[in-house]
C-alpha positions in Angstrom: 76.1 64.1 314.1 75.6 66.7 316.9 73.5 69.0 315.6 71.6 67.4 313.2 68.2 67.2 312.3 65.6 64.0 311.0 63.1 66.0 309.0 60.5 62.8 309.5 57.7 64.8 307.8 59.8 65.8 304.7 61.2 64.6 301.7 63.2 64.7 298.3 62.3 64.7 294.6 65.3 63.6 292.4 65.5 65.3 289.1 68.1 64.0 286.6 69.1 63.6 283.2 70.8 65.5 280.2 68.1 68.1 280.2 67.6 68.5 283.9 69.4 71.8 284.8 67.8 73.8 281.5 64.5 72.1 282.6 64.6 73.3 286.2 66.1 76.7 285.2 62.8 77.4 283.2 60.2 76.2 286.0 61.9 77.5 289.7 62.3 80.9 290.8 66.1 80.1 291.9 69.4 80.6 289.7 69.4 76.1 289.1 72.5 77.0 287.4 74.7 78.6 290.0 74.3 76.5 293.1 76.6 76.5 295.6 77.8 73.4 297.8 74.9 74.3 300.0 71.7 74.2 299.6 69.8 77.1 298.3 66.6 78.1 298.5 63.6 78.1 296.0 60.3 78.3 295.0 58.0 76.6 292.1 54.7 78.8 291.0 51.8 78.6 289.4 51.6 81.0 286.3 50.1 83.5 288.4 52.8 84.0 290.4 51.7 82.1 293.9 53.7 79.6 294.7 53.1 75.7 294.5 55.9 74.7 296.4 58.8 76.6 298.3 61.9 74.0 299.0 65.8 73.9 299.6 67.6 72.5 296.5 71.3 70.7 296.2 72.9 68.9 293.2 74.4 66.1 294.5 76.6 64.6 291.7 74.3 65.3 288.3 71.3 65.1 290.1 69.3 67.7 292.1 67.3 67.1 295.2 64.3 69.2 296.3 63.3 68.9 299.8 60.4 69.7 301.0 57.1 68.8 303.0 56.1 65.4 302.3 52.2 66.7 302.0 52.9 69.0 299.1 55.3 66.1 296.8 53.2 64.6 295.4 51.2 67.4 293.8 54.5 68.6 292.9 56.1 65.8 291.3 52.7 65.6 289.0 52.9 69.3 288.3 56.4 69.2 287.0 56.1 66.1 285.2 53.8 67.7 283.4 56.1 70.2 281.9 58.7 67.4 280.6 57.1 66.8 277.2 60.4 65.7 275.1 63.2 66.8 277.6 65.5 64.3 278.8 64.4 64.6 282.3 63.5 62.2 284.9 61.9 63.0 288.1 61.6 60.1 291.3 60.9 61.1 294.9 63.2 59.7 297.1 62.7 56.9 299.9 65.3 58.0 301.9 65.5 60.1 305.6 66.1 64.0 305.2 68.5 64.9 307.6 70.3 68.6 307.7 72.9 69.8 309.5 73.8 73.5 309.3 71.5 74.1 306.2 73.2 71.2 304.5 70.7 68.1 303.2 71.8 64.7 303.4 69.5 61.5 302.1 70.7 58.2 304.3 69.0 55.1 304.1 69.8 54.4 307.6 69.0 57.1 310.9 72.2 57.8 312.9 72.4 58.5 316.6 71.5 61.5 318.5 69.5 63.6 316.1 67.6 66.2 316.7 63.6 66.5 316.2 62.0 68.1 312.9 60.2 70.6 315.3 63.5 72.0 317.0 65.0 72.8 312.9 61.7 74.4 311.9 61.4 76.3 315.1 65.2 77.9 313.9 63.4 78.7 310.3 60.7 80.6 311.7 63.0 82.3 313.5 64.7 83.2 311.0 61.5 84.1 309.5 61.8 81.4 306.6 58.3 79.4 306.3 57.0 76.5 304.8 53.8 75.3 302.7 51.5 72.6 302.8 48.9 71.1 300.9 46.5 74.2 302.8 48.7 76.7 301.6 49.5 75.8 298.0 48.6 78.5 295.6 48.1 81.2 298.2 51.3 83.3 298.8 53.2 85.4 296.6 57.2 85.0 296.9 57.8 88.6 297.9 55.0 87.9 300.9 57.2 85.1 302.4 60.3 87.1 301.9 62.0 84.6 299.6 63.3 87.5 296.8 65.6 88.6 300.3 66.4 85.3 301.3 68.0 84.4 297.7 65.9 82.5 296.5 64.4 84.4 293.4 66.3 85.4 290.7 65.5 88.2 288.5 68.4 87.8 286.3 68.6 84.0 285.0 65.6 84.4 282.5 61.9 83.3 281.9 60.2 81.1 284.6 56.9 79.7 285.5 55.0 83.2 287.3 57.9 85.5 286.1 55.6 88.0 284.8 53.9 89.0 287.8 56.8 88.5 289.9 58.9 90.7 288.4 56.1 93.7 287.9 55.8 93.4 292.1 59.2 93.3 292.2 60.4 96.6 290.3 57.1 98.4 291.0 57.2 97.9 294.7 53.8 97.4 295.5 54.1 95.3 298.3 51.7 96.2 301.2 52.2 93.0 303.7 54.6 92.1 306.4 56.0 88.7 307.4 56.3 88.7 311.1 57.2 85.5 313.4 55.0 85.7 317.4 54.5 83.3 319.6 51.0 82.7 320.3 48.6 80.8 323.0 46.1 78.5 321.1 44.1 75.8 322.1 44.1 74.6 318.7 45.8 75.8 315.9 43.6 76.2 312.5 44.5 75.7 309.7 47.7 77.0 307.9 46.6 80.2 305.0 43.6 80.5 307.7 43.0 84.5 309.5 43.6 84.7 312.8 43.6 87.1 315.5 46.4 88.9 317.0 47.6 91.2 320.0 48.5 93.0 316.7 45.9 92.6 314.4 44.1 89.9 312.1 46.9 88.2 309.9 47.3 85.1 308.0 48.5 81.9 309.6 51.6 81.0 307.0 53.0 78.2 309.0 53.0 77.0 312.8 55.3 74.7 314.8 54.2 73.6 318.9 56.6 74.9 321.0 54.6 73.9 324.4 50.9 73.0 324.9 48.6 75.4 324.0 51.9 77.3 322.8 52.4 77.7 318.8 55.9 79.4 316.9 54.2 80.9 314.3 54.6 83.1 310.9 51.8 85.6 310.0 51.3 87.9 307.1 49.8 91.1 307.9 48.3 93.6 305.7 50.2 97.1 306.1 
C-alpha cells in the first residue's frame, strides 16, 4: 500500500440506519446526499455557527463513516446522539485503524506493511492549508476562517443545518476579516492549539501544529486582516 497512511491518532464514527442520510443532512455543513466515491469534507457546528467537529466523510455501503481526531469523538458522538430523538438512526465509533491513501479512507482490522506515519499525511493537509480540531479548539472557529466553504465542504444549497444561520449571513455578506496562512515556525514548545502566538508576521491564532524537526512546528495560523 505505497503511499498510504496509519492515522494512529484518528478514528471513525458509523452512522447507519433508515433515517441516517436525512439525519446527517440536517446536522453537517456538507451535501450528505451527494457524496462521491471519495471522501468529502465536512464540518458539524454548534448553533452559533463555530464548529464542533471538522472531518472527512464516506458512505461505505448504507453506512457513513466520519473520520476524525480521536480527542474530539467522543464529544461528538454524544452531541449528535443527542439530536436522534425518534429517527431511525444509529451511531457507533469504530474499533478499527484509519488508513488513507490518496484522500480515500479505509477501516482494516489488521495494519498492512509499509505505511506511512500520521504526521507525514497531516503535514500534506496543512499544506494544503486544510486543518484539524481538537478538544482545545472545539467551538472556536468559524467555517469560512478555516477555509472549508472553498474546500467543498459547506453547502449553501442543500437546506437547513445546525449554525446555518450565521453561516450563510457571513457568507453572502462577505464580512470576513481573517486569513488562513500555513509557516513554519521554531518553538521550543508548542502551546496549545486556538492559543495567540507570535509571528515574523504578526500575532495569530495557533489552528493546528504538526513537528516537522525538533524545535521545528508545520503550522496553520489565523490572522486578523
Amino acid at each position: 500500500m505505497s503511499g498510504s497512511y496509519w492515522l494512529n491518532n484518528w478514528g471513525a464514527l458509523l452512522i447507519s440506519g433508515d433515517d441516517a442520510e436525512r439525519f446527517l443532512q440536517g446536522q453537517l455543513t456538507c451535501d450528505v446526499s451527494s457524496l462521491a466515491d471519495k471522501s468529502a469534507l465536512g464540518a458539524y457546528c454548534n448553533l452559533k455557527g463555530r464548529m464542533i467537529a471538522l472531518f472527512y466523510i464516506q458512505k461505505y455501503q448504507d453506512v457513513f463513516r466520519l473520520f476524525m481526531p480521536q480527542s474530539i469523538i467522543q464529544t461528538i458522538e454524544a452531541t449528535l446522539k443527542r439530536y436522534v430523538l425518534r429517527s431511525k438512526v444509529i451511531i457507533e465509533k469504530s474499533s478499527a485503524h484509519v488508513i488513507v491513501t490518496n484522500q480515500n479512507f479505509e477501516l482494516l482490522d489488521d495494519l498492512p506493511d509499509s505505511l506511512q506515519p500520521e504526521n507525514a499525511w497531516l503535514a500534506l493537509q496543512i499544506q494544503s492549508g486544510i486543518g484539524f480540531l481538537n478538544h482545545n479548539t472545539i467551538g472556536l472557529f468559524l467555517p469560512q476562517e478555516l477555509n472549508i466553504d472553498t474546500l467543498g465542504g459547506v453547502s449553501f444549497t442543500k437546506g437547513c443545518f445546525l449554525g446555518q444561520e450565521v453561516i450563510a449571513r457571513l457568507h453572502y455578506r462577505g464580512q470576513l476579516k481573517k486569513t488562513l496562512k500555513c509557516l513554519g515556525i521554531s518553538l521550543n514548545a508548542l502551546p496549545d492549539f486556538g492559543s495567540k502566538i507570535e509571528t515574523n508576521e504578526g500575532t495569530a491564532q495557533l489552528v493546528c501544529a504538526v513537528q516537522q524537526a525538533k524545535d521545528h512546528w508545520l503550522t496553520l495560523l489565523l490572522f486578523n486582516q
